[in-house]
N, C-alpha and C positions, 0 to 999 in steps of 0.2 A: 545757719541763722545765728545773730549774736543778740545781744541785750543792749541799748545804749540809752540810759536816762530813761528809762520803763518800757523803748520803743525798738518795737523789731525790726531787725535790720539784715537785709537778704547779702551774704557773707561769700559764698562759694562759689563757684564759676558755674555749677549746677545749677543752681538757686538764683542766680544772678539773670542764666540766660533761658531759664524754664521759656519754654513753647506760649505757655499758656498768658504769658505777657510781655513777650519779648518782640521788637521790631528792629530788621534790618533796613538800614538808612544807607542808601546807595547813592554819595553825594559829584553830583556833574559829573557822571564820564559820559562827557559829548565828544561830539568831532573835532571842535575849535581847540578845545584842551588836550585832546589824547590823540587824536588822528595826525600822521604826518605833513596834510593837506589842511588841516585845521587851523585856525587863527595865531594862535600863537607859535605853531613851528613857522606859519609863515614870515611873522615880526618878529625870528628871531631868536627865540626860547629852545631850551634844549629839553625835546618831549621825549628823548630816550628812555626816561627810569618812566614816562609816563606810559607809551607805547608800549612797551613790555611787560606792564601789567595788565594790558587788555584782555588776553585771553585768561588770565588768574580769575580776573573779576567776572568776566563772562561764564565761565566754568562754575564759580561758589553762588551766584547768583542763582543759577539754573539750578543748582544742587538745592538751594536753599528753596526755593520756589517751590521744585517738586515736594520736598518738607512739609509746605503749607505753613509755611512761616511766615507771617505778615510781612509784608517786602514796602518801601516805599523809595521810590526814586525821585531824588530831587533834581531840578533843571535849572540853571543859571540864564536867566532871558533882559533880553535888551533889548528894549523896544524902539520901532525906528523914528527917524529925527530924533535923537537922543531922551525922549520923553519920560523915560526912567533915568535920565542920568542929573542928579542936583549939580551944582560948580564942585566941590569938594569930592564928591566921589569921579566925577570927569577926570577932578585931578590925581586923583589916586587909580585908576584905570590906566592913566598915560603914563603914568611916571618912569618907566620904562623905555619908550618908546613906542608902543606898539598903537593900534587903532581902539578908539575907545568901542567900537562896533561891532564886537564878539558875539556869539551867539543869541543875534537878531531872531526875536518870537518869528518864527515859519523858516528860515534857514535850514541846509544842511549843516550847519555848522552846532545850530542851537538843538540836533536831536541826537538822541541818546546811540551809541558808540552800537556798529550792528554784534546781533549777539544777545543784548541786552534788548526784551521785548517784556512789559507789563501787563501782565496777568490781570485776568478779571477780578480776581479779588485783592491785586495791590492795588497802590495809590503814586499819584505822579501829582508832586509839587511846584508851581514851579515860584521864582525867589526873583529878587532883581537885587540883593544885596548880599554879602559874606555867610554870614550865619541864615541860615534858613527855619528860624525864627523868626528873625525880624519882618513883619507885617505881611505872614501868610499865613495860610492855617492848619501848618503842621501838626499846631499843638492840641486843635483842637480835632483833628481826625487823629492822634494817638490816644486822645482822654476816652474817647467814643469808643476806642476797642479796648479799654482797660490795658496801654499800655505801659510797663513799667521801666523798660528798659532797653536801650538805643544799641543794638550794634551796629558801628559806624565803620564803612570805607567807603574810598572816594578820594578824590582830587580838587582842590590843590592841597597837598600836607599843609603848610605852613598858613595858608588862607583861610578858603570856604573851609575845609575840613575841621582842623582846628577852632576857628570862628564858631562854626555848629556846636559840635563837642563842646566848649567853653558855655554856647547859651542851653544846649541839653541838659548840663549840671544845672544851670543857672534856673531852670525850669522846674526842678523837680527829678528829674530823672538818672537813673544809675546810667552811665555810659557805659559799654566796651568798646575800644578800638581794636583793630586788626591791622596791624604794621606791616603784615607783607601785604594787605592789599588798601593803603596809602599811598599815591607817589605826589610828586612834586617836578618842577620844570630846576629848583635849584638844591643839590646834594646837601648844603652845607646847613642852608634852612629847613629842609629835610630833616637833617638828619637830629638838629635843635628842636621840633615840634614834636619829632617823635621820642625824645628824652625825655622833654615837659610831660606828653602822654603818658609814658612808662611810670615816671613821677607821682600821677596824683589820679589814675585808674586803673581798672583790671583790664590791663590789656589780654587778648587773648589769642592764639592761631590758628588757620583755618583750619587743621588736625582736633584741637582743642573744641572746636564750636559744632565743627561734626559728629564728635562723639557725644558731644551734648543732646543733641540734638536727635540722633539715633538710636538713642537707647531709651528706654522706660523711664517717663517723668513719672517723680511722686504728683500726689494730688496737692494744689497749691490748695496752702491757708488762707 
């Protein structure tokens, strides 16, 4: 803990990720995004770095659960005849090539990657835009559990992930990200979002959050 302008300020990666207000943000690992059969390998995308973390994510998740670590999985939904889609996000969905029709609400496509099953005591969000703040209410099921602080992974690095992470700060909240369980469809913006990460958070590794996590928290102030 440090001092900043008379205001305590939670410092250490202990401190940071205490149990006792800490939330894991589990951002879209669906089928369309990570599955080989999903929307985007099918337009196209190269899901390899994404596919490959499937079982990483699947694995810390379940570890973290067992924990009793507040878990919240966010879901990227598209509602059908484009109902969620304004002109400008249409056009930002296309830009690419691909179909603007990804993870349509009731879809294989739109459900969480198998492996990955929510818990009676998580929560499942779901978003129709980047950041998963914008006009859900994430923020207001973290304030309800007194939570302080975001650890994030998830897909897309350089998009939703990033996107979140940017409105998590933006909300009040200490981020941590977790870089080896980010991926991305492109290396190079990859590998840019996760320097900006490194940059201006405490990033941490799944080694790092486990022992957090395992061992004897002090009593929060």
């Amino acid at each position: 803990m440090k001092t900043i302008n008379g205001v305590s300020v939670l410092d250490t990666l202990d401190e940071l990720v205490d149990p006792a207000h800490t939330a894991l943000v589990v951002i879209d690992v669906q089928n369309d995004f990570c599955h080989p059969d999903g929307h985007f390998a099918q337009h196209g995308k190269d899901v390899s770095m994404i596919t490959a973390c499937m079982p990483a994510w699947v694995e810390f998740v379940s570890r973290v659960q067992a924990l009793d670590i507040f878990t919240v999985f966010v879901r990227q939904l598209t509602l059908p005849h484009g109902r969620s889609d304004a002109p400008s996000w249409l056009r930002l969905k296309c830009r690419d090539g691909k179909s603007p029709e990804y993870t349509l609400k009731g879809s294989w496509g739109s459900e969480l990657i198998d492996g990955l099953v929510p818990g009676p005591s998580d929560a499942v969000v779901e978003k129709f835009r980047s950041d998963a703040f914008v006009r859900t209410a994430l923020d207001g099921i973290l304030r309800a559990q007194g939570i302080k602080t975001l650890v994030i992974v998830g897909t897309t690095t350089e998009g939703c992930v990033e996107s979140t992470i940017r409105g998590a700060s933006y909300h009040d909240y200490y981020v941590v990200p977790v870089p080896e369980l980010i991926a991305g469809p492109h290396a190079q913006l990859h590998q840019n979002s996760i320097e900006f990460m490194r940059a201006r958070y405490p990033v941490a590794s799944v080694d790092e959050l486990l022992r957090c996590w395992s061992s004897p928290q002090p009593a929060a102030s």
